[in-house]
C-alpha angles and dihedrals in degrees: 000000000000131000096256093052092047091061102044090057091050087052104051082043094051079050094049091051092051101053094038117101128205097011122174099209110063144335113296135171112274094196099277108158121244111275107224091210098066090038092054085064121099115228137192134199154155133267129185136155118264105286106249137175124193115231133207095291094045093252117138114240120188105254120258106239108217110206079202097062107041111169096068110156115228107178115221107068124144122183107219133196124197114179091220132040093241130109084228092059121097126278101223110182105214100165100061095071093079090069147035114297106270098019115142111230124159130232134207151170100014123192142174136243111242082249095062093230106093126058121207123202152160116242130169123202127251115280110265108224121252098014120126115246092265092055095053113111112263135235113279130190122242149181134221117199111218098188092041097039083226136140134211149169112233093221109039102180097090085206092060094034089049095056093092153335107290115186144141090055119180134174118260116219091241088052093262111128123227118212140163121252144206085185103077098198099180100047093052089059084055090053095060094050085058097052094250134122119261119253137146098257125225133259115260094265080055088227099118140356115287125252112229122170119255127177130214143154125271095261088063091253125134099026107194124178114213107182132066105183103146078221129059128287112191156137084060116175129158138277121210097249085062100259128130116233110196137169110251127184111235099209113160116139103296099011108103105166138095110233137181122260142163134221126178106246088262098061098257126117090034110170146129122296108179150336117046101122088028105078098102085063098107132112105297090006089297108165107245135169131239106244138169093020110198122166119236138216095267087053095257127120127245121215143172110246094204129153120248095264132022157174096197103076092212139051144181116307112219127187121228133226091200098148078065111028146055098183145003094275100014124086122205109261109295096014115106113218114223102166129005128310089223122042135179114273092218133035089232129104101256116163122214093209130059111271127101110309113204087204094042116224145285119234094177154008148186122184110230089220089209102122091262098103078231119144133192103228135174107229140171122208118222112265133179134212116242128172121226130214091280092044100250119144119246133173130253135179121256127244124174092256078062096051092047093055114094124251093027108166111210105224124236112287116271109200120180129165116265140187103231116196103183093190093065098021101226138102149203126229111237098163110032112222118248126203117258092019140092125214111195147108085086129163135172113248095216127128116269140187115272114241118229117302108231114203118224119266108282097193105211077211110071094176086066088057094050090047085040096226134139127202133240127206128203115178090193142352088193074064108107110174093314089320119125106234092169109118093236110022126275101280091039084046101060089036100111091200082049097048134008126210099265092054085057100097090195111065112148150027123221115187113204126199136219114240103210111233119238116224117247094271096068097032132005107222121196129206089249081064094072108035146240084314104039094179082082090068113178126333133186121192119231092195158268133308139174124250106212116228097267087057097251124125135178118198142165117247121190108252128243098024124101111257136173128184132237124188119217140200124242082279094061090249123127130258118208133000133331114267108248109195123060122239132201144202129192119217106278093026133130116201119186126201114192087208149288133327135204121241098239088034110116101186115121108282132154094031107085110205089047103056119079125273115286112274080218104079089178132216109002094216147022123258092016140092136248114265116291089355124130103278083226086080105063120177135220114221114282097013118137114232085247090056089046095055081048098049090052106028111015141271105297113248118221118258133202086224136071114246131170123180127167108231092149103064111091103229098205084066091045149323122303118243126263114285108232146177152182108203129170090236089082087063118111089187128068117294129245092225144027128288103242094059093058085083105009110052115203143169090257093056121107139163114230123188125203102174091212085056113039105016101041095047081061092062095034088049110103117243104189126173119206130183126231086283103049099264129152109239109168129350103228087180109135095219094052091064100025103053140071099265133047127230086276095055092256128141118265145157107253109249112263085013079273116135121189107176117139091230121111117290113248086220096050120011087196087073134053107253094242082066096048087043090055113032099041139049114266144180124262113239129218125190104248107186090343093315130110116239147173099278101239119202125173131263113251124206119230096269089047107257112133109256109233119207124260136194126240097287090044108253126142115274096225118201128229091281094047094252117130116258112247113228109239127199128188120254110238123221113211109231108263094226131051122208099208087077148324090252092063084046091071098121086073103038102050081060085074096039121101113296084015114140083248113037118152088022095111132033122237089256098058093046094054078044094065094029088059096042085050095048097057091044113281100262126188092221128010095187129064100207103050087062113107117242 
């Protein structure tokens, strides 16, 4: 068919959807005039061809959005402004004029100033020709004056606007403008503190860089970022209470959804809003994720419903109870939940995946703000495909009988603007839709409240700022979603005459850091790098702090980096599971966590003023202190025993070392228990970490962990015992038992069928073969003729008789001497260690405990060394940039 055809028919079908009435399949006008007062609104809006890609054959496909990689460049895109909401108004193109007449840019995420006169927006320049990907130019935010007729970048120094992709920009009540970066200001600061290059570091699948928020002034100065999800967070926009909601991408290990959050403007409060436990709410129970969050006039928000890739351009718009719920069948603590926390925005059947939707799909909208509950919203009716007698294509609405027939061919999307009114269900064309386009990305350009103005974070403590910390607050780990898990009970729990240290099964926090992933081009990272679970990817640890008896703990965390917590036994091993969302603090805040959650548990948790109160009530009473405690360490009502140690002694700084001390215990009632620790300074092989942190902790300090640099020298360290005359009287070297040759030089089976020597691995030449021994399944060896061999045993048959092996008619396979050929098969050796954790490793580290074959073999610190290394994933590097390449 050709292109006027084309859009004849789309345009008979667009009239025949504005005079219909009671339609199924979408939203339709009903006859309501024309109100003067939403006309009289400017609006602007995009429009771009249909996004293609030609495949193999030449022939166009329509391009798979990928909510993942979200700064895809199509090419086409005009910004348009029209003074009034009506098809007859003027088309006036304001974005063309930043580049030659006829060059193909692309536009995205546009917004609206709360007067109504000024247009943000992200757009990226035209492709130069013969420049790889990374040269391209990069996506840029910019402003259109409405009042003035004037365009600007935001940032006009090319060096500082080409630093990275900026998109998703919104105004901030106080002027300042959020966007979403590419950038990530604040982490490579971090970078360089950490003697390593700056670069924009990839998002966890290590496919693209990672989004995180920033904030600056209109003029593109003071650029901050204030997120540190090593994921994106994007599409943020701002609540009226002043806070910014955004998409993140909640991408830890086995995480895999995005997910709505709120921050303050400065960074701080950061937490999660909505979704977690919502993603299998699509059509059909599709899993879908929660983007473009924009609160509405009844206080809801407003959000697309839309799988993780598409065709369709466009999705289901839900609306969100979010002041009452956390999720869409959990209500926020005390709240009772009677329907769902998440309901569809129209009446209409509009499906969230890519099949067929009756009611066709939303690709925008903008809420009018005028008391009318109306939006302005890009949507495209449901069309099928149908052949003529000359076998041209042609488009036909679709009905559910349509839908039914095999073989039906959704058509090509057809999205126009509309006027939606979802009290009366009905709405009025404004842009009429045109075959092969998209109009979209549209807002009303009419004055609007402003929401709260939250001022930026003042720290009381200045000394956290200069050391740029922030502090974290947990009133109990025993806390599980407002469950006591302390053995006891909380209070019997803290009582030092009810329950020593060693009957507290929580003892210790350990806060683990991000390490941000370099694409291919700086380092070339290979799968061996990461593990035998290379979703962990690579971890540093910030360092060690005590939980107090009644399960609290306040700590310092150094401010603008990535962390998760993890809690340990007395060992320094982690209980529990591993914690699978990031958390941040910026320098001066105070962040406080009620307790602990389960991983399958959907109760209200991260979101503090939804869970439910803190099982830890704290101090009963004001000037005393807690029961059986030194009476040096009075409480005020309500204190955890963790704010308590900080009122009167200081906030505890994280260590990189492992430090128990009983200051709880009144010595006048018993003895205090023993003092211990687990430092790094006991260690004979090379440290994680440098040697100023063993005693000073600081921001700066981390614990990184090679394997071939700080785990092999541990086996290949001698351990020689000697009696009084100098005599050698056993060799507890690992590498002396566990290894292919004895002392002698002579052939042997390594002990355990474990061997832990530093040469290359025979499996896989990239790893030391101690690595490859511990961490993966192996074959037991046996000497044949003085060699060591795979040790061969043969296949036994159900009843217990040896199979023999056949050929293909199955006869016998006779040897030289006649006799049947017995079928052999290798004996496998599980791996000694388990990365999921050191407490599943257990096989290997109760051989050290007491009355352990090999008690006393190796010291406490180089057994919190491996149990570490083993926590965060056992990793064969945790640094980039220590990986040969």
């Amino acid at each position: 068919m050709n292109i006027a055809n084309r859009l004849l028919v789309a345009s008979a079908f667009l009239v025949s959807l504005i005079n219909c009435t009671g339609s199924d399949s979408g939203l339709v006008n009903s006859g309501q005039d024309p109100d003067p007062v939403v006309v009289d609104f400017p609006i602007a809006y995009v429009k771009r061809p249909i996004p293609v890609e030609a495949d193999n054959n030449g022939n166009e496909t329509p391009v798979i959005s990928v909510l993942r990689e979200p700064i895809a460049f199509n090419p086409g895109a005009v910004l348009y402004l029209r003074d009034r909401a009506t098809p007859s108004a003027n088309e006036v193109d304001v974005s063309s004029q930043a580049f030659d007449e006829g060059a193909l840019y692309d536009i995205r995420d546009v917004s609206v100033s709360y007067d109504g006169n000024k247009l943000l927006f992200a757009m990226r320049a035209p492709e130069i020709e013969d420049l790889d990907e990374d040269e391209q130019p990069k996506w840029n935010i910019w402003e259109y004056d409405r009042s003035e007729q004037q365009l600007r970048r935001i940032m006009a120094s090319d060096i500082t606007a080409e630093a990275g992709d900026d998109v998703s920009p919104s105004y901030l009540p106080n002027g300042k403008i959020v966007f979403a970066s590419t950038r990530q200001r604040q982490a490579k600061a971090i970078l360089l503190d950490e003697g390593k290059p700056q670069f924009s570091a990839l998002e966890e699948d290590r496919r693209v860089e990672s989004l995180a928020l920033h904030v600056m002034n209109d003029d593109g100065s003071e650029i901050t970022q204030i997120t540190f999800n090593q994921s994106h967070d994007m599409y943020p926009s701002v609540l009226d209470n002043g806070k910014i909601v955004f998409s993140r991408w909640d991408n830890v290990a086995q995480n895999n959804g995005i997910n709505l959050y709120q921050v303050n403007p400065d960074g701080t409060g950061l937490e999660i809003l909505y979704g977690h436990h919502s993603h299998e709410s699509g059509t059909d129970g599709a899993t879908v994720e929660f983007i473009k969050p924009r609160q509405i006039e009844d206080g809801k928000i407003l959000t697309h419903l839309k799988t993780a890739r598409s065709s369709r351009l466009g999705g289901e718009l839900v609306s969100i109870d979010w002041q009452n719920y956390i999720d869409i069948n959990q209500g926020v603590a005390g709240y009772e939940a009677t329907e769902p926390g998440q309901v569809s925005a129209t009446p209409y059947s509009i499906r969230s995946d890519d099949e067929a939707s009756l009611g066709g799909r939303f690709a925008d909208i903008f809420p009018l703000f005028d008391g009318s509950s109306r939006m302005l919203v890009s949507w495209s009716p449901c069309r099928l495909d149908e052949l003529d007698s000359n076998d041209n294509t042609f488009s036909v609405e679709c009905t559910e009988e349509k839908l039914q027939q095999d073989g039906a061919i959704e058509s090509e999307p057809l999205y126009g603007i509309w006027i939606y009114d979802p009290t009366e269900q009905t709405q009025l064309p404004v842009v009429i839709a045109t075959e092969g386009f998209v109009a979209h990305e549209v807002v009303a350009m009419a004055p609007r409240n402003l929401p709260a103005v939250i001022a930026d974070n003042s720290p009381v403590n200045v000394d956290l700022l200069s050391e740029n910390v922030g502090v974290v607050h947990i009133r109990s780990v025993y806390d599980f979603d407002g469950q006591d898990m302390s053995p006891a009970g909380i209070t019997a729990t803290a009582d030092p005459m009810q329950t020593s240290a060693a009957q507290r099964p929580a003892r210790f926090l350990r806060i683990v850091k991000a390490v941000a992933m370099p694409d291919d081009d700086l380092v070339d990272l290979d799968g061996y790098v990461f593990g035998p679970n290379g979703r962990n990817l690579m971890r540093d640890i910030l360092g060690y702090v005590m939980v107090e008896p009644d399960g609290s703990a306040m700590f310092k965390v150094p401010a603008d980096v990535a962390f998760n917590i993890s809690v340990l036994d007395e060992n320094g091993r982690r209980i529990g599971a591993r914690h699978q969302n990031w958390m941040s603090v910026k320098a001066g805040e105070n962040k406080q966590c009620n307790g602990c959650h389960t991983a399958d548990s959907t109760l209200p948790h991260g979101r503090l003023a939804a869970e439910a109160p803190s099982i830890n009530t704290g101090a009963p009473v004001t000037g005393s202190p807690f029961p059986n405690t030194s009476p040096e360490l009075f409480a005020d009502q309500g204190e955890t025993m963790a704010e308590v140690y900080a009122r009167l002694n200081g906030v505890r700084s994280l260590s990189v070392n492992i430090n128990f001390e009983d200051v709880w215990t009144d010595p006048g009632l018993r003895t205090p228990d023993l003092a211990f620790n687990y430092t790094y300074a006991d260690l004979s092989t090379p440290l994680p970490t440098s040697l100023g942190c063993l005693d000073n902790w600081n921001g700066l300090c981390r614990i990184t962990i090679n394997y071939p640099e700080v785990i092999q020298p541990v086996w290949n360290l001698t351990r020689e015992v000697f009696d009084d005359m100098g005599n050698l009287i056993q060799d507890n070297t690992c590498t002396t038992c566990h290894g292919r040759t004895d002392a002698m030089g002579q052939v042997q089976i390594p002990v355990a069928q474990l061997e832990l020597a530093g040469n290359p691995s025979i499996d896989d030449p990239d790893v030391v073969t101690s690595y490859r021994e511990l961490l993966f399944n192996d074959n037991a060896l046996e000497i044949i003729n003085g060699a060591l061999i795979d040790e061969l045993v043969p296949v036994l048959d159900n009843n217990g008789n040896p199979v023999y092996e056949t050929d293909a008619d199955g006869n016998l396979i006779l040897d030289a001497d006649g006799n049947p050929i017995p079928v052999m098969r290798t004996v496998g050796v599980t791996p000694a260690l388990n990365v999921n954790s050191a407490i599943q490793s257990n096989r290997f580290f109760s051989l050290f405990d007491n009355g352990g074959s090999h008690q006393g073999w190796l010291t406490p610190a180089e057994l919190k060394l491996i149990s570490e290394w083993l926590d965060i994933g056992g990793q064969y590097y945790n640094n980039p940039f220590d990986v040969p390449q």
